[in-house]
C-alpha positions in Angstrom: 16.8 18.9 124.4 17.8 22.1 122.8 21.2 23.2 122.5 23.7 25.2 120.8 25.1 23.2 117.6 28.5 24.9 116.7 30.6 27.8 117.6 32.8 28.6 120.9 29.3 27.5 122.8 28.8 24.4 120.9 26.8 22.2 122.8 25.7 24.4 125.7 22.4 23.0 126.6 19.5 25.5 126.5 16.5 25.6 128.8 13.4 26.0 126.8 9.9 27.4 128.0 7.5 24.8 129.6 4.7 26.0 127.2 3.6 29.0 124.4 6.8 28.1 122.2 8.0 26.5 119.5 11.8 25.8 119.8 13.5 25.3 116.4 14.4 21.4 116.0 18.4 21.1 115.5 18.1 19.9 112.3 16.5 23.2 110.9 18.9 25.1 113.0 22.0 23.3 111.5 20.5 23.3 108.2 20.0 27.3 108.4 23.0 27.9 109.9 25.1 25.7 107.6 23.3 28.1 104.8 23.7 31.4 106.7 27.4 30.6 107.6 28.1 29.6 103.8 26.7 32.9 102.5 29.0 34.5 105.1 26.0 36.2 106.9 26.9 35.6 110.8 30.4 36.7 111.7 30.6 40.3 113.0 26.2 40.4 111.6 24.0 42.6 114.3 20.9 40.0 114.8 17.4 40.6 115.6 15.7 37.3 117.3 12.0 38.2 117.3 9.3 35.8 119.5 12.8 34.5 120.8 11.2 31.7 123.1 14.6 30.3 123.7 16.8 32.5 122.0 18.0 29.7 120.7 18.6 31.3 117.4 19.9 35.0 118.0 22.3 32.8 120.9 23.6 29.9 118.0 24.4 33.4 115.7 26.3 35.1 118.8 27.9 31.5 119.2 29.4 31.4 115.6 30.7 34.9 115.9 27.1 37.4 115.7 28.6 40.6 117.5 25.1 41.5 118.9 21.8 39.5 119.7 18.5 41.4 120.2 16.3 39.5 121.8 12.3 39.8 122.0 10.3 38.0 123.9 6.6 38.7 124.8 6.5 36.2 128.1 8.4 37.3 131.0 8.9 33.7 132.2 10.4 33.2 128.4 12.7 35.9 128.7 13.8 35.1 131.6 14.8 31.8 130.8 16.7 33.8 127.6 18.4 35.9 129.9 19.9 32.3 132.2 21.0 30.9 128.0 22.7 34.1 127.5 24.3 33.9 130.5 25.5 30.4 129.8 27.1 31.6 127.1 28.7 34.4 128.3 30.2 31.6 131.1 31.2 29.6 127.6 33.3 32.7 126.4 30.8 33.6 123.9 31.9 37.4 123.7 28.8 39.2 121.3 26.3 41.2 123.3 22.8 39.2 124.2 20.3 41.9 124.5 17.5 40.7 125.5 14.2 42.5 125.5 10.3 41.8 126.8 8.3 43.5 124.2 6.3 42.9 121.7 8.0 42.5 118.4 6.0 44.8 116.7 6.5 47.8 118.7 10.0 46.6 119.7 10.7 46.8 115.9 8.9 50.1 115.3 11.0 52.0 118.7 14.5 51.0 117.8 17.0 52.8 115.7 19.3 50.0 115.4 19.9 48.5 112.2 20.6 44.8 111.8 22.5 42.4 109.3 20.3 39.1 110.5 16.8 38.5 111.6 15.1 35.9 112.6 11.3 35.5 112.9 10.1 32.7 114.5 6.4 33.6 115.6 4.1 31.4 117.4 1.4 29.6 115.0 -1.2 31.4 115.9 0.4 35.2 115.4 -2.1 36.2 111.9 -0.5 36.5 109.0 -1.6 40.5 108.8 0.6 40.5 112.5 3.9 39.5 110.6 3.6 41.5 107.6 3.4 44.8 109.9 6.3 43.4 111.9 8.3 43.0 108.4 7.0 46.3 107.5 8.2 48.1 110.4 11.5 46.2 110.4 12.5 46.9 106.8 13.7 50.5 107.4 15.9 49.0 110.2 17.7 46.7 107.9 21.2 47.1 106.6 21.3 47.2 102.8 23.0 43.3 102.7 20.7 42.0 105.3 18.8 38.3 105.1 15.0 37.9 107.0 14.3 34.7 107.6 10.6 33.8 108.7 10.0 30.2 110.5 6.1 28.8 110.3 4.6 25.9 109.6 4.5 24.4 106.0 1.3 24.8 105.6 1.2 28.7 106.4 1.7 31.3 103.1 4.4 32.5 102.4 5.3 36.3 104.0 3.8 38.8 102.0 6.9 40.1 100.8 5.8 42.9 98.6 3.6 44.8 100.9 6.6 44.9 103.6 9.0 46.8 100.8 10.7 43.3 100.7 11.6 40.6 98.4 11.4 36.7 98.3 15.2 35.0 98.1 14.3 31.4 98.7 12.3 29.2 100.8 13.0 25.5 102.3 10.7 23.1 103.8 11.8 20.6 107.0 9.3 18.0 108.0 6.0 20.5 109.1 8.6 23.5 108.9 9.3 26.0 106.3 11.7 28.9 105.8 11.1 31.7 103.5 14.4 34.0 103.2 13.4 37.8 102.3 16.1 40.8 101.8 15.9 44.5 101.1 15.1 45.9 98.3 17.2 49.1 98.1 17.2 50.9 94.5 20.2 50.1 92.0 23.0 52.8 92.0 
């Protein structure tokens, strides 16, 4: 069971999709979070949630005080299903806006002009490496200069090619099969 871990929604059960995703276990959630909210990166942070499956991750960031959730999803049944979480949370007084989008995160990415504080890329396994340095590539104009990228795969995946998205490494943490490799701007030096 998935579910929101803190915040005003804390403990709203979310549906997840029967198949194609991988949700985030509530231990790497909690873990993240604890990390993101101890760097002070959530409250008032505009949040990109690319291959949302879920959305349980743009939704737990709206939950502990995100103003705004983009959400991407590919699958129309997925974002549907994101779209009935949001709305539980809106019913849980969660105020932030939960945008949520079916595109594909590439192109979503390359189309907007928003810029956002927080994102969060959680592709399936079998998105190619090449796919999600274009999609950090395309987001890294988009990013505000104080803005974290965190990228979800599987431990034994490389690391994001940092350098060829105009990005650079902050820190990386492994979970069971999981890891987490945290990227930022890099914005020349006044």
């Amino acid at each position: 069971m998935t579910r929101i871990i803190s915040g005003r929604a804390g403990g709203t059960v979310l549906d997840v999709p029967a198949k194609g995703t991988r949700p985030t276990s509530d231990r790497v959630r909690e873990s993240l979070f604890g990390a993101l909210e101890s760097a002070d990166l959530i409250e008032g942070a505009r949040v990109l949630d690319l291959y949302a499956g879920s959305g349980a991750l743009g939704l737990e960031s709206l939950s502990r005080g995100a103003v705004s959730a983009d959400l991407v999803e590919l699958s129309a049944p997925a974002a549907a299903l994101i779209r009935k979480n949001a709305e539980r949370l809106r019913s849980a007084g969660v105020r932030g806006a939960a945008r949520v989008h079916r595109a594909n995160a590439t192109t979503f990415v390359e189309s907007s002009t928003t810029a956002w504080d927080l994102v969060f890329i959680d592709p399936p396994y079998d998105v190619a490496d090449d796919d999600i340095t274009r999609v950090l590539a395309a987001l890294t104009p988009r990013l505000s200069p104080d803005a974290a990228v965190i990228v979800e795969r599987a431990k034994r995946s490389p690391a994001p090619d940092w350098d060829a998205a105009g990005l650079e490494p902050d820190r990386d943490r492994t979970y069971g099969d999981t890891t987490l490799w945290w990227g930022r701007p890099v914005f020349p030096h006044a």
